[in-house]
C-alpha positions in Angstrom: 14.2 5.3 36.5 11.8 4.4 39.4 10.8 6.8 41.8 13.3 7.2 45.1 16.5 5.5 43.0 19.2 7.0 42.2 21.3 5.5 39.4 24.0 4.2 42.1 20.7 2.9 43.3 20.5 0.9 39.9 23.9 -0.3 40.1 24.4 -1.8 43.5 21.0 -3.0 43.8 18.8 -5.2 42.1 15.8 -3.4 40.8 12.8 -5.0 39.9 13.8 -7.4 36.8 16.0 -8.9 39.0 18.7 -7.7 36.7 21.8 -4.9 37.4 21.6 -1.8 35.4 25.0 -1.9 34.6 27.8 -4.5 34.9 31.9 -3.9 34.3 33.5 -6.6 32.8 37.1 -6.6 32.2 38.1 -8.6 28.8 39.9 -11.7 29.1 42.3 -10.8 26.2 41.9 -7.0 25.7 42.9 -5.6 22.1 43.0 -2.3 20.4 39.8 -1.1 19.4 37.5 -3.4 21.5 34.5 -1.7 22.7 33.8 0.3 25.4 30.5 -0.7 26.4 27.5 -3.5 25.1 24.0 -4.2 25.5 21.2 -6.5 24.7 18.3 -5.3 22.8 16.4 -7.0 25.7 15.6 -3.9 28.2 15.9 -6.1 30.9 19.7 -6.9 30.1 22.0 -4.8 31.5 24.8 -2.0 30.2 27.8 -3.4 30.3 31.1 -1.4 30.7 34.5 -2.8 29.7 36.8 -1.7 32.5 40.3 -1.1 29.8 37.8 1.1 27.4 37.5 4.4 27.1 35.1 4.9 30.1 37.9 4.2 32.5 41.3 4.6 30.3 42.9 4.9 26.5 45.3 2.1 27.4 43.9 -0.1 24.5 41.1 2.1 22.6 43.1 5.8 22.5 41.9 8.9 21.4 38.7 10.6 22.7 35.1 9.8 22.7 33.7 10.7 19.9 35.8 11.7 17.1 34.5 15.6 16.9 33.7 16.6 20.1 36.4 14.7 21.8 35.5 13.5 25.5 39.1 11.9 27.0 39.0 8.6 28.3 37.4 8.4 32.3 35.8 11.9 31.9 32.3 12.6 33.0 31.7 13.6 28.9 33.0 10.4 27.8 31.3 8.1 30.4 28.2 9.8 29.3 28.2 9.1 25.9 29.5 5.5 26.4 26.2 4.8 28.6 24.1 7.3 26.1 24.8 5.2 23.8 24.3 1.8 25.1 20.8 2.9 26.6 20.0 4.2 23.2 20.0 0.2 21.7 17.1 0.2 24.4 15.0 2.6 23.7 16.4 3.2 20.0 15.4 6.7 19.0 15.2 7.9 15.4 18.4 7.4 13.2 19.8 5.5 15.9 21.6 2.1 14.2 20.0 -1.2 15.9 23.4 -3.4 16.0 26.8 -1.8 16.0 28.2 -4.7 14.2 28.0 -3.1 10.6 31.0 -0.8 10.3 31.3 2.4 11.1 28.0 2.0 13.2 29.3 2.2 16.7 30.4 6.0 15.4 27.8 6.8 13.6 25.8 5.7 16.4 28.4 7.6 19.3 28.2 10.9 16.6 24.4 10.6 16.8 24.6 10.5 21.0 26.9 13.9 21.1 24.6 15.5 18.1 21.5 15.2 20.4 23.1 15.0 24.3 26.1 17.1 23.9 24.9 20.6 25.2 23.3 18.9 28.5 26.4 16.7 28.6 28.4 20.1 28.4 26.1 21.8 30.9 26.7 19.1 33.4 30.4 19.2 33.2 30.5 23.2 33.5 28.0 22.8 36.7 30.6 19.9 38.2 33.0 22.9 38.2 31.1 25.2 40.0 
């Protein structure tokens, strides 16, 4: 992140590639199971965040985030891992899945997010509270 932003920064502002960090979309015809969040490879494309998914609401995807560890819908755990997980098609780190299209990747990919971010997700949450 560039020195002096803040990641609200990134979101209401241009930064510069001219191109928003993130971007909520909301789905023309939403459907059970539709995803939460996308990205491009590109890492000047931007994170996008489908506004009925799981980062906002269960109303079409329900359950948690994350099938072990559980984040509900609109937390600060599961909006983590959403965007986690989308900026790890960026950057990809080991045993991270390029494409989520093969299935069962988008949770393999989400399970390998929580293995490696869950304890300073968790840490955040419990310092929220305090």
């Amino acid at each position: 992140m560039p020195q002096g932003y803040s990641l609200y920064d990134l979101h209401a502002h241009k930064h510069k590639f001219n191109v928003r960090a993130t971007r909520l979309y909301t789905p023309k015809e939403p459907y059970p199971g539709m995803p939460d969040g996308g990205t491009g490879a590109n890492p000047q494309t931007p994170i996008n965040v489908n506004s009925l998914g799981l980062f906002y609401t269960d109303r079409y995807n329900s359950g948690p985030v994350g099938d072990y560890v559980g984040y509900e819908a609109g937390t600060f755990g599961a909006r983590s891992v959403i965007l986690l997980h989308e900026l790890a098609h960026k950057v990809m780190p080991p045993g991270f899945i390029p494409v989520d299209v093969d299935p069962g990747a988008s949770e393999k990919n989400t399970k390998t997010v929580i293995d490696n971010c869950a304890k300073a997700i968790n840490a955040a949450i419990i310092a929220q509270k305090q």
